[in-house]
ZAVEXTOR-440680 format. One line per 8 residues: number of its first residue (from 1); their letters; for each residue x, y, z of N, C-alpha, C, O, CB. Coordinates in Angstrom, 1 decimal. Glycine has a CB too. Layout:
NUM) A) X:Y:Z:X:Y:Z:X:Y:Z:X:Y:Z:X:Y:Z ~ ...
//
This chain:
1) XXXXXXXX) 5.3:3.7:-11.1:4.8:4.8:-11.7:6.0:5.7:-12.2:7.0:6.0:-11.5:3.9:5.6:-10.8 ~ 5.8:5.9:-13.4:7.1:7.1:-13.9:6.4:8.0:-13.7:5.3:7.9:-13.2:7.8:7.2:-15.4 ~ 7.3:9.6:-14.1:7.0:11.2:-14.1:7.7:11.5:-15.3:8.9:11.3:-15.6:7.5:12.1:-12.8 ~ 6.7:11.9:-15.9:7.2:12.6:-17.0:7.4:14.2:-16.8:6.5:15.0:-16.6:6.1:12.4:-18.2 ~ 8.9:14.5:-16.9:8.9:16.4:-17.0:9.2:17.1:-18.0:10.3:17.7:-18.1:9.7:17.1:-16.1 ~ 8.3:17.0:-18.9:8.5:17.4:-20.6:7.7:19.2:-20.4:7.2:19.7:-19.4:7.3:15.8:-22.1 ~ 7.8:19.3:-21.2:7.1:21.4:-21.5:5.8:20.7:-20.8:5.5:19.5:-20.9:6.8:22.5:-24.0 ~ 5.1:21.7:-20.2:4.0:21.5:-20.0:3.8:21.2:-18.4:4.6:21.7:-17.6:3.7:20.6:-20.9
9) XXXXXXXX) 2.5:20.3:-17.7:2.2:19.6:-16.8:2.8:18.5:-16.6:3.1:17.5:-17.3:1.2:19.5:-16.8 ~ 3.0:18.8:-15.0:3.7:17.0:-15.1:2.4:15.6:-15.3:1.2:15.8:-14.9:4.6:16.5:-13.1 ~ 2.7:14.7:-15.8:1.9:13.5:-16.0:2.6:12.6:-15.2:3.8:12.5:-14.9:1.7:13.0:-17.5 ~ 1.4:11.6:-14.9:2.0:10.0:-14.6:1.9:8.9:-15.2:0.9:8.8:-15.9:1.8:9.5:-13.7 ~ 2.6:8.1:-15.1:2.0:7.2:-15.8:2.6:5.6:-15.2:3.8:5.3:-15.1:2.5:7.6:-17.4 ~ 1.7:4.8:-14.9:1.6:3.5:-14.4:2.9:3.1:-15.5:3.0:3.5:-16.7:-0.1:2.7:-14.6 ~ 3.9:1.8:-14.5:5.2:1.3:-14.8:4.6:-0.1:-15.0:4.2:-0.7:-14.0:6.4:1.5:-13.6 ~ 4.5:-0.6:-16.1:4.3:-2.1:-15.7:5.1:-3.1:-15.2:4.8:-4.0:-14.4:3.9:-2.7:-16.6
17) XXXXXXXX) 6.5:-2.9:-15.9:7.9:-3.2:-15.6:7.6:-3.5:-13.4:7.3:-4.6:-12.7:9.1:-1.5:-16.3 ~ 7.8:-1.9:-12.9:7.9:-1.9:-11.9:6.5:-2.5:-11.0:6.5:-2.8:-9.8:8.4:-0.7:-11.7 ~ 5.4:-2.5:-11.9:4.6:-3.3:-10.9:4.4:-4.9:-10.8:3.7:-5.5:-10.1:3.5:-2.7:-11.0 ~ 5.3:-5.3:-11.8:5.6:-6.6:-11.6:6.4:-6.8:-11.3:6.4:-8.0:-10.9:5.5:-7.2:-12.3 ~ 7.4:-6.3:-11.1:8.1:-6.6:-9.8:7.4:-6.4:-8.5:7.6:-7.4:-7.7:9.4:-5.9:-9.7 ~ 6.8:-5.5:-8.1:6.3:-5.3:-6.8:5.1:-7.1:-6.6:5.2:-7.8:-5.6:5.2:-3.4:-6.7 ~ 4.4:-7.3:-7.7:3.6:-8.8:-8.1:4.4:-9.9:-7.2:4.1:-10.7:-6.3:3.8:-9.3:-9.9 ~ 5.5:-9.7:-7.8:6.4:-10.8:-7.8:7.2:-11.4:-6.3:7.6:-12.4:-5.9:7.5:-10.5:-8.7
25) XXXXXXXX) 7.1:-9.8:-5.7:7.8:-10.0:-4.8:6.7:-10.5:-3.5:6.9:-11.2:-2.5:8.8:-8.7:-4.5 ~ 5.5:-9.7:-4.0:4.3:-10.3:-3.0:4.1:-11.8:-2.9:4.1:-12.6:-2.0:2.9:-9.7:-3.5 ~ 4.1:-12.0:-4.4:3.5:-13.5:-4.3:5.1:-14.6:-3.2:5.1:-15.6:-2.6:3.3:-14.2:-6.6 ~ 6.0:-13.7:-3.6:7.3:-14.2:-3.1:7.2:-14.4:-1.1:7.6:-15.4:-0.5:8.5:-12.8:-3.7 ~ 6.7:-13.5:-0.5:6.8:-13.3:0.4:5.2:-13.6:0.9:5.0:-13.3:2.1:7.5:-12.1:0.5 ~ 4.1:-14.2:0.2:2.9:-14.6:0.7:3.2:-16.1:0.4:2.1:-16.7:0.7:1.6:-14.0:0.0 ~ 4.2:-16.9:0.0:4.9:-18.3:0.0:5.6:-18.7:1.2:5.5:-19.8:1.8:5.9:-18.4:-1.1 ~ 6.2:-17.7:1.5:7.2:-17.8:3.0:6.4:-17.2:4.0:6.7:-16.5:5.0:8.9:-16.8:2.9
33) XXXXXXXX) 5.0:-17.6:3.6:4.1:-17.5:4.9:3.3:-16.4:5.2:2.1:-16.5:5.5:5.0:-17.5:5.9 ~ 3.9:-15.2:5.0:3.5:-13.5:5.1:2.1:-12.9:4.9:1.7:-12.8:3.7:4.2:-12.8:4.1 ~ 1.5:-12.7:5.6:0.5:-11.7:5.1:0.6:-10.6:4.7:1.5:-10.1:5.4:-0.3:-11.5:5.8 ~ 0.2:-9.9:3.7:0.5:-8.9:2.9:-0.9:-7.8:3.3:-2.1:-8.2:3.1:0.7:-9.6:1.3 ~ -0.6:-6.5:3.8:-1.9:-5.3:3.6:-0.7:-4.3:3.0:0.4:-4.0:3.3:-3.1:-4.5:5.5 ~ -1.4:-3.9:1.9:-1.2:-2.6:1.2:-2.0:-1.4:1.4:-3.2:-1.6:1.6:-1.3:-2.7:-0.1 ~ -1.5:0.0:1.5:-2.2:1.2:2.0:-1.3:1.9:0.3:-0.2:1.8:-0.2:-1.8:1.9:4.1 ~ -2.6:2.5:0.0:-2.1:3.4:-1.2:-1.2:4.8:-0.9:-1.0:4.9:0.3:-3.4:3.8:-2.1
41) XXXXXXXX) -0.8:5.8:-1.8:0.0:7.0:-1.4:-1.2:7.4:-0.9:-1.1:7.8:0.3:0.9:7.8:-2.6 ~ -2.6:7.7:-1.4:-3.8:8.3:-1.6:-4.3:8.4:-0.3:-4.3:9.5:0.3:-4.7:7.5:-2.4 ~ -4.8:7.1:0.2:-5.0:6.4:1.6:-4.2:7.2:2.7:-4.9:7.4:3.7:-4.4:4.8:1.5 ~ -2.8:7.8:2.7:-2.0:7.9:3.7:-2.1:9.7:3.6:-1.4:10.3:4.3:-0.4:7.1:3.4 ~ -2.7:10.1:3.1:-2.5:11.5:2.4:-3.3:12.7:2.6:-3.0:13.9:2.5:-2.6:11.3:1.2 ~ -4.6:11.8:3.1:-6.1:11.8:3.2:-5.8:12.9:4.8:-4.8:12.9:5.5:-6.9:9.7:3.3 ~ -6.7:13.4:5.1:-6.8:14.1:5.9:-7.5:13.3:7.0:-7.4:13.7:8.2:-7.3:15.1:5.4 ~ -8.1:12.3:6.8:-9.0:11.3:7.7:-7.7:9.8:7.8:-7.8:8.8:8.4:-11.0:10.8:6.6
49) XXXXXXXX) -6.8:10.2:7.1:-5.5:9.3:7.2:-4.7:8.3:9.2:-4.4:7.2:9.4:-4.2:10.7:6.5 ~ -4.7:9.1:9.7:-4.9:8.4:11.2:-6.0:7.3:11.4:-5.7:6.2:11.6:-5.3:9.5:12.1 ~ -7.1:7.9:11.3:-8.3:7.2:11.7:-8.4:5.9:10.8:-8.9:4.9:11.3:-9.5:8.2:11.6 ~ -8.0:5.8:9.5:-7.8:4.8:8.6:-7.0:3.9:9.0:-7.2:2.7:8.9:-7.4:5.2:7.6 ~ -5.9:4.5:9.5:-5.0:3.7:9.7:-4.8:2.9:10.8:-4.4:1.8:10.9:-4.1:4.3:9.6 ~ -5.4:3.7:12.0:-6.0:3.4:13.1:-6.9:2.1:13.2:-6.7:1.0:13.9:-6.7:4.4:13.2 ~ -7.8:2.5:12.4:-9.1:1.3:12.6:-8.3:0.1:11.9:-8.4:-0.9:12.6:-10.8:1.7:11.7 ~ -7.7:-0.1:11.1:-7.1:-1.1:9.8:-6.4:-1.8:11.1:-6.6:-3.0:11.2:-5.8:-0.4:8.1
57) XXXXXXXX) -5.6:-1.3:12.0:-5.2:-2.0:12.9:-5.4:-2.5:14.2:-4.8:-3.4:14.9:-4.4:-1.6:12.8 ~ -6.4:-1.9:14.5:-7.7:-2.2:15.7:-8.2:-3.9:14.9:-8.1:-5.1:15.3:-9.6:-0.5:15.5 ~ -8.9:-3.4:13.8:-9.4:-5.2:13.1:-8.2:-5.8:12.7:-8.6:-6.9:12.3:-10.6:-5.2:11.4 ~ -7.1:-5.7:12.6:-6.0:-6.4:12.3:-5.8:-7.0:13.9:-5.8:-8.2:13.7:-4.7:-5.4:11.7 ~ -5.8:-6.7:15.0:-5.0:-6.7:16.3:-6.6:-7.8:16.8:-6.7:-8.9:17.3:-4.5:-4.7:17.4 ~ -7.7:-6.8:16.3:-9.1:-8.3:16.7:-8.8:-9.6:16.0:-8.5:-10.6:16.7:-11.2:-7.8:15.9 ~ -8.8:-9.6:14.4:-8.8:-10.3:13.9:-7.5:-11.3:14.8:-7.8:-12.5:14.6:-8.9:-9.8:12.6 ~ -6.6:-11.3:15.3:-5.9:-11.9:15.4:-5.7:-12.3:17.5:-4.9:-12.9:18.2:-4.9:-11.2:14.5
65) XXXXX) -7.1:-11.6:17.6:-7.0:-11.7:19.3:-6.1:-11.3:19.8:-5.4:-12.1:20.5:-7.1:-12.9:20.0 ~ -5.7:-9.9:19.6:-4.5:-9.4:20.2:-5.4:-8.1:20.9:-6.2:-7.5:20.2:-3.0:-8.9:18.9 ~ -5.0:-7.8:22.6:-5.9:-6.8:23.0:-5.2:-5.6:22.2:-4.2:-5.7:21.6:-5.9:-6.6:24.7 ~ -6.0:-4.5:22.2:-5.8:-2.9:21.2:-5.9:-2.1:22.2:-6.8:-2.2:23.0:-7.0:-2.3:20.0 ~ -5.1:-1.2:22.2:-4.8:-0.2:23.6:-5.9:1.0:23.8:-5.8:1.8:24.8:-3.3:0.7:23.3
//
């Protein structure tokens, strides 16, 4: 994502450039085995942000039969 700071409001605007690299490097590192979870800026930002994050790793730690504290 760029920022534009021209007169006015700032805008954003989606990088395609930079999100194909981020593509690339996923597909790169889901080859060499990796599981990949993404959490957005949005997601983390959130006021209910703990508890999100929380649970994502409770079913991450089940999903994989790992006890959760």
């Amino acid at each position: 994502m760029s920022r534009n700071r021209g007169q006015g409001p700032t805008t954003y605007a989606a990088s395609p450039r930079l999100y194909s690299e981020m593509v690339a490097e996923d597909r790169r590192l889901r080859l060499a085995g990796y599981e990949i979870y993404r959490f957005g800026g949005w997601e983390l930002t959130r006021p209910d942000s703990p508890q999100v994050i929380s649970d994502f790793f409770t079913e991450l730690l089940t999903r994989h039969k790992k006890p959760t504290p």
